[in-house]
Each structure stands twice: as C-alpha cells, then as structure tokens.
TIMIDO-444868 format. One record per residue (C-alpha): x, y, z; residue number from 0. Coordinates in Angstrom, 2 decimals. Layout:
BEGIN
X|Y|Z|NUM .
...
END
This chain:
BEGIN
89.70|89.27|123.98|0 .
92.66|87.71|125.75|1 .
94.94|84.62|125.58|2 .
96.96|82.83|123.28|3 .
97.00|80.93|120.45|4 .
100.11|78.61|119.00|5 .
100.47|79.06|115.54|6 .
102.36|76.36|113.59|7 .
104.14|79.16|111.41|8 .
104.46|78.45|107.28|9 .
107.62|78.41|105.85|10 .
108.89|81.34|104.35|11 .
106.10|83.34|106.26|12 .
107.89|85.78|108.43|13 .
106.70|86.21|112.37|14 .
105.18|89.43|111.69|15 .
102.71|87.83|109.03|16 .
101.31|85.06|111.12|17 .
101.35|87.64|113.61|18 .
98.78|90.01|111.63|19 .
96.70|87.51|110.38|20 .
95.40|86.77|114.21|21 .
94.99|90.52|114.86|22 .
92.88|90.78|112.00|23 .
90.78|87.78|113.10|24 .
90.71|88.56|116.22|25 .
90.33|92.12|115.83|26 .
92.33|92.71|118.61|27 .
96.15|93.98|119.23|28 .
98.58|91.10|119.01|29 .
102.19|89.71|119.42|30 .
104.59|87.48|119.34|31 .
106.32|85.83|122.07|32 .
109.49|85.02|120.03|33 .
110.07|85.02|116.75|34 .
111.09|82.63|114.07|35 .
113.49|83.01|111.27|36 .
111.29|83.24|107.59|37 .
112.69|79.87|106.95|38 .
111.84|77.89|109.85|39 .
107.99|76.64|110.71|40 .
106.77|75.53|114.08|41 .
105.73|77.12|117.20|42 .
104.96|80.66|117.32|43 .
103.02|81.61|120.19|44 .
100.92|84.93|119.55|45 .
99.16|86.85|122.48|46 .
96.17|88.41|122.39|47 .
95.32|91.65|123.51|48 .
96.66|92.02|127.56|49 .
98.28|88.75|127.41|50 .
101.29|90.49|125.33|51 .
102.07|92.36|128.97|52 .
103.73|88.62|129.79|53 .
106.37|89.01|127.36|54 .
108.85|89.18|130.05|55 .
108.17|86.66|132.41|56 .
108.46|84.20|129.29|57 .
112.15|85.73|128.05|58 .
113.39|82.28|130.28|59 .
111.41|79.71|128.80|60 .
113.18|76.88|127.32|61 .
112.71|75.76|123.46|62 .
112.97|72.74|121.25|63 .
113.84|72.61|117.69|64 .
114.41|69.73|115.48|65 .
117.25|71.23|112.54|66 .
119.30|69.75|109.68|67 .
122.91|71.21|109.34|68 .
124.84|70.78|106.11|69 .
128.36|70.50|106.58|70 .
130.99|71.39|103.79|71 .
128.96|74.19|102.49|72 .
128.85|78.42|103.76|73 .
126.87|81.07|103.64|74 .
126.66|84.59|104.74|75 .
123.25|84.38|106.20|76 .
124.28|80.71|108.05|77 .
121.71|79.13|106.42|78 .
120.44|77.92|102.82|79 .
118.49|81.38|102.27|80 .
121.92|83.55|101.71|81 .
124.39|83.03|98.75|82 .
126.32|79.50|99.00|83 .
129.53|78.09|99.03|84 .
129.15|74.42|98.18|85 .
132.09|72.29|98.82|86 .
133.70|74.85|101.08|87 .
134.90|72.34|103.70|88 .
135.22|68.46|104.16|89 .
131.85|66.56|106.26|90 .
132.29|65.41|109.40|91 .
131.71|61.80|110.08|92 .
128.93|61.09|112.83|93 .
131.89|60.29|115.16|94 .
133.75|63.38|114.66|95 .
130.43|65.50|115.50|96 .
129.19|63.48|118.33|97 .
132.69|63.38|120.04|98 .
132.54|67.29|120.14|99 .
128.97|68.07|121.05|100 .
129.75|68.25|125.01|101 .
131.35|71.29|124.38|102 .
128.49|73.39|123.40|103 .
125.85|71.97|126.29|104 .
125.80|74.76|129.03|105 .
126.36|78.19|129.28|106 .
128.68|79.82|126.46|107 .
128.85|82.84|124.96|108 .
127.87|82.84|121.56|109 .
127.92|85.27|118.53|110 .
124.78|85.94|117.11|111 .
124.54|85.75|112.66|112 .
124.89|89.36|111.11|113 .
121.77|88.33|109.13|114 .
119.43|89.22|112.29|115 .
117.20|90.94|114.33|116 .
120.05|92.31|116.37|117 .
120.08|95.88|117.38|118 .
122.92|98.17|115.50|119 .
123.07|101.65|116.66|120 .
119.42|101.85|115.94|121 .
119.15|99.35|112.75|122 .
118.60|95.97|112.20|123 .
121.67|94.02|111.56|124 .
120.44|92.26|108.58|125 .
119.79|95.59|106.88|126 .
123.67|96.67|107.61|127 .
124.38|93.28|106.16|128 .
122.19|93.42|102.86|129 .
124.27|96.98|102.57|130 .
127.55|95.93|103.09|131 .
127.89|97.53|106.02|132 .
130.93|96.07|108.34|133 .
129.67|95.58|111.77|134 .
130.73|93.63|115.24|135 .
127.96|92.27|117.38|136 .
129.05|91.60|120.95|137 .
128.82|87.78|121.97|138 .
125.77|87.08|124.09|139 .
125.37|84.66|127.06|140 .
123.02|81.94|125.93|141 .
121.88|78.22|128.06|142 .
121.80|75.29|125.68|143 .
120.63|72.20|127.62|144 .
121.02|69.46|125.23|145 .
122.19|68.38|121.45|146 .
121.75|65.15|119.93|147 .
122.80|63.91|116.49|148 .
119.66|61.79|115.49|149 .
120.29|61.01|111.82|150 .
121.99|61.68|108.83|151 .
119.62|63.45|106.33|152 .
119.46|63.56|102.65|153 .
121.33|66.92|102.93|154 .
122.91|66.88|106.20|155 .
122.46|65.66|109.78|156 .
119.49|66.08|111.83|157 .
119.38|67.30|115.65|158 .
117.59|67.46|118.06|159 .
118.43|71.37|120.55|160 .
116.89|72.36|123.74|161 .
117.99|75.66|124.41|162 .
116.94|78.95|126.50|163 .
115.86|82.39|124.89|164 .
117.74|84.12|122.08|165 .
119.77|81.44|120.93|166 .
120.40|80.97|117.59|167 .
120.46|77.80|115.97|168 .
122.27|79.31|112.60|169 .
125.19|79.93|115.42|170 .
125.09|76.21|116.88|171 .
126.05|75.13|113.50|172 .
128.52|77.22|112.35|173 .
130.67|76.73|115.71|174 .
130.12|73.21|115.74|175 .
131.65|73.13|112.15|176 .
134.29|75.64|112.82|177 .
135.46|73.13|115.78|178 .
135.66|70.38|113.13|179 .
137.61|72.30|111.15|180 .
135.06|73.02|108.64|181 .
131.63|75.17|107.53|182 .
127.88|74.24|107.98|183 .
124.65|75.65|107.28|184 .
121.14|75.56|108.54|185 .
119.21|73.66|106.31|186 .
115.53|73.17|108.03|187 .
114.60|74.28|111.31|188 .
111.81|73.35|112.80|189 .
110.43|74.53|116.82|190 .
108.81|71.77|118.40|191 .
108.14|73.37|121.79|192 .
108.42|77.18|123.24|193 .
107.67|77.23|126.97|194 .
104.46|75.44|128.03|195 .
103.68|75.78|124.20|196 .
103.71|72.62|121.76|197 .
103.47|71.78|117.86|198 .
100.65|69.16|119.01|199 .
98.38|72.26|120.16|200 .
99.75|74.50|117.06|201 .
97.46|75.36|114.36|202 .
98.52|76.52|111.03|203 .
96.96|80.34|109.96|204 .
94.86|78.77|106.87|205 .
93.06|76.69|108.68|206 .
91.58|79.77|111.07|207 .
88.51|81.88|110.33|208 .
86.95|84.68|112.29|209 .
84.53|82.11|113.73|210 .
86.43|79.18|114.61|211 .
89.93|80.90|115.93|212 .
87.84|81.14|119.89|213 .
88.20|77.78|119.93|214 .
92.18|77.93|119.83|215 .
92.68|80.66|121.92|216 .
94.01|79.42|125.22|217 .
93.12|80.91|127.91|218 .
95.77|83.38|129.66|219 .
95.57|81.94|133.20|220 .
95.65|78.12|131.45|221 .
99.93|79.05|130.38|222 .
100.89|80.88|133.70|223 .
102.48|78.32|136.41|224 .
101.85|79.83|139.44|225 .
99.42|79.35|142.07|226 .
95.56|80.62|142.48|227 .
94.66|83.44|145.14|228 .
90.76|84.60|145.54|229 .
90.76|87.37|147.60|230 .
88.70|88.34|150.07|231 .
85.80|91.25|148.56|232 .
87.18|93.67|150.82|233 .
91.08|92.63|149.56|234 .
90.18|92.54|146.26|235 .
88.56|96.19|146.28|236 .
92.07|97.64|147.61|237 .
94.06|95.32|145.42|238 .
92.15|96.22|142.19|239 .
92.51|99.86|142.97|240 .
95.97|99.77|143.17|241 .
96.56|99.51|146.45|242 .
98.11|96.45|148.26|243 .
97.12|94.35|151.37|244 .
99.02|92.39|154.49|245 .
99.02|88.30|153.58|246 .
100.85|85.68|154.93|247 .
102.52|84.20|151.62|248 .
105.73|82.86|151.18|249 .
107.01|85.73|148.56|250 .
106.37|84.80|144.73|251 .
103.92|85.73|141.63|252 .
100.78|84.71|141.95|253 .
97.26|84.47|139.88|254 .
94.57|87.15|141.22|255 .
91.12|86.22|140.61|256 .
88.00|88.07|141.21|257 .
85.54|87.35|143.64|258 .
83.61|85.79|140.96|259 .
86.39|83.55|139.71|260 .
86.81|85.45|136.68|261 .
90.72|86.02|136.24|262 .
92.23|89.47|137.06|263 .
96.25|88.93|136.46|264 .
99.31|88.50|138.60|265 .
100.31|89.44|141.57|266 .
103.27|89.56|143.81|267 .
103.49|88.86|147.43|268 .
106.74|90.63|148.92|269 .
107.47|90.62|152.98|270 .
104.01|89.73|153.66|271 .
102.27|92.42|151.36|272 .
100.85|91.53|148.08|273 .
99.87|93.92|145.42|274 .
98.96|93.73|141.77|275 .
101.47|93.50|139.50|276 .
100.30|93.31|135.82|277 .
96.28|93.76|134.87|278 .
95.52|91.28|132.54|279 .
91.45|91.15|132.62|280 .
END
C-alpha cells in the first residue's frame, strides 16, 4: 500500500500519534511529512509505505497557518503550553503591528524556540530545556512569503502566515513583539495548507477505520507535479533494472510508468540520459 493521506491532526495529539494510528490501519510503515507542534491541529500529511522516500523533494513546499498571538504575556516554550508571564509587556495597537510586519516577509534568519525538535549534540532541545540545560541554537535561514493581521481575537490577534519549511510560527511572534518593544505568545495555531495538501481534503483520525481509510489515501502519483513518461517495453526493461537509457528531454524529474500504466516512481533525465531515481511501486 502506497500514497498519502491528510490528516486533520487533534489538538494536543502529538505528530507521532496520528502518525501510528494510520500505520496500524493501514498495516503498513508510515510517516510524516512535517510535523506539528502538540498544540496546533490541521494538516499533517502522512505517507504510506514507499511514498515516505519523497520526504525530500517536499522539504520546499510552502505552508499556511492561521495563528492567534497574545501580546503582553511570555513564556519559555513561546506559546500558552509553557509557564506564563501575564502582563509582561504593554499590547500593541493594530497600527503598531501592521506598520512593522514588512520587516519579517522574505528571507531572514530566524532563531528557532529551545522548546523543539532541534538537534543538540545528539538530544532534542526540548529535553535540554525541561532539564535546565543552557544551550545556543544557531539561527536558521527561513522564506516567509506573507503576514496579515486579520482580526483581533478574544485573546490576541489573528494572522494569517505563508511560509517555507522549518519555520516556526512560536518565533514569528516573539520577534514581532520584541520589535514592538514587548512579549507575545502563540495562542492557537492552526495549518491550513502543506504543499499540494489542504484542510478541505484532511480527515480527522476518529473518523478512519481499517475499511474506510482506502478511500482517503491519495494516490502517490496524484501529489507529484511533474510530467508523465511511458516508456517504451524495451526502455522500461533497462530502466527498471537499474540501468538508464538515451532520451531527448529537456533535463528534470519525471513520473515513470509501466507499460501497463501502473505507476513505477520518478525519474531524472540528465544530458539526454534518463534513469530511475526513486522506486516507488
């Protein structure tokens, strides 16, 4: 079994839980393709079986979130999960946050929260953090393509961040405060879209069952956007055997199919040659 299927993830449910609830419907091997903080819901993509060999060519994809930051109040984690200091700063008036937004569209380097996933000389930062460990983490070179202020929320103001892989949201708020002169938290985060992948195709874990999650799973050749090849039978022999051919493409990935239109996996077409380059049948 092979594909995908977007998971609206719970609340509070970490990545790795969604992510073995589909593995044990599936009874296949799974992963995600980017994970989610415990508090946030929305779009987790999972692969199936050989689809989680296209990790890398989605590291690039862009993602939307809808999030509420709460100005005036800090935390260690950057969000309303860690211990909180209310009244900590003065809020920003709508003005004041919309004049500086501009500022964070583009490339920048930001500094990712201690409280994550983050690699520390073999341990995860938020376990140095939960120990009192003092740390550094290097800044990181992250794209964010747009911010708007929509509203002001009950508990903050909501917005509305496209933004490439690995950026963190937690971070967006806690610079834009420190600009202001002031602190912020996360308060809700929510993904709305991860690549190709939507919240209108997501599907919440509950609602699966070992007999109805086939009809969710997307197909792997459905998410790739590159074009078809069908090779000739006597191509196809050498190119499924690991062996590559003369073509006349422009260079590029491309989708292999079988003779019989079943789906093979990617190839790549390099100074006229093309060979496979991942197996995902």
């Amino acid at each position: 079994m092979t594909g995908f299927v977007v998971v609206d993830k719970a609340a509070g449910a970490s990545s790795a839980r969604e992510v073995n609830i589909i593995k044990k419907l599936t009874k296949t091997p799974c992963g995600h393709m980017g994970t989610l903080d415990p508090m946030a819901t929305g779009v987790l993509p999972i692969a199936i079986g050989n689809a989680a060999r296209l990790f890398d060519y989605f590291l690039e994809k862009r993602k939307t979130y809808k999030a509420v930051f709460r100005f005036g109040v800090d935390s260690d984690t950057l969000d309303t999960t860690g211990e909180l200091r209310e009244n900590a700063g003065r809020i920003p008036d709508r003005r004041e946050i919309e004049e500086v937004l501009p500022e964070f569209i583009g490339e920048i380097d930001q500094l990712p929260p201690k409280y994550s996933a983050k690699n520390v000389a073999g341990k995860r930062a938020y376990e140095l953090a939960r120990s009192g460990v003092e740390f550094e983490l290097p800044r990181k070179r992250v794209n964010i393509y747009s911010i708007r202020l929509l509203s002001e929320e009950k508990d903050g103001y909501g917005f509305d961040i496209e933004c490439g892989g690995g950026t963190y949201i937690r971070s967006i708020a806690r610079d834009i405060a420190e600009k202001l002169g002031t602190v912020a938290v996360m308060s809700s985060l929510i993904r709305t879209k991860s690549g190709c992948f939507d919240l209108e195709s997501a599907v919440k874990t509950e609602q699966l069952t070992a007999e109805n999650i086939g009809r969710y799973i997307i197909p792997t050749q459905n998410v790739l956007p590159y074009d078809s090849i069908n090779p000739t039978e006597k191509d196809a022999k050498k190119l499924f055997n690991g062996l590559s051919v003369q073509c006349d493409l422009a260079d590029g990935i491309y989708k292999l199919f079988h003779t019989d239109g079943s789906f093979y996996g990617l190839g790549e077409a390099k100074h006229n040659t093309l060979k496979v380059r991942t197996k995902l049948c």
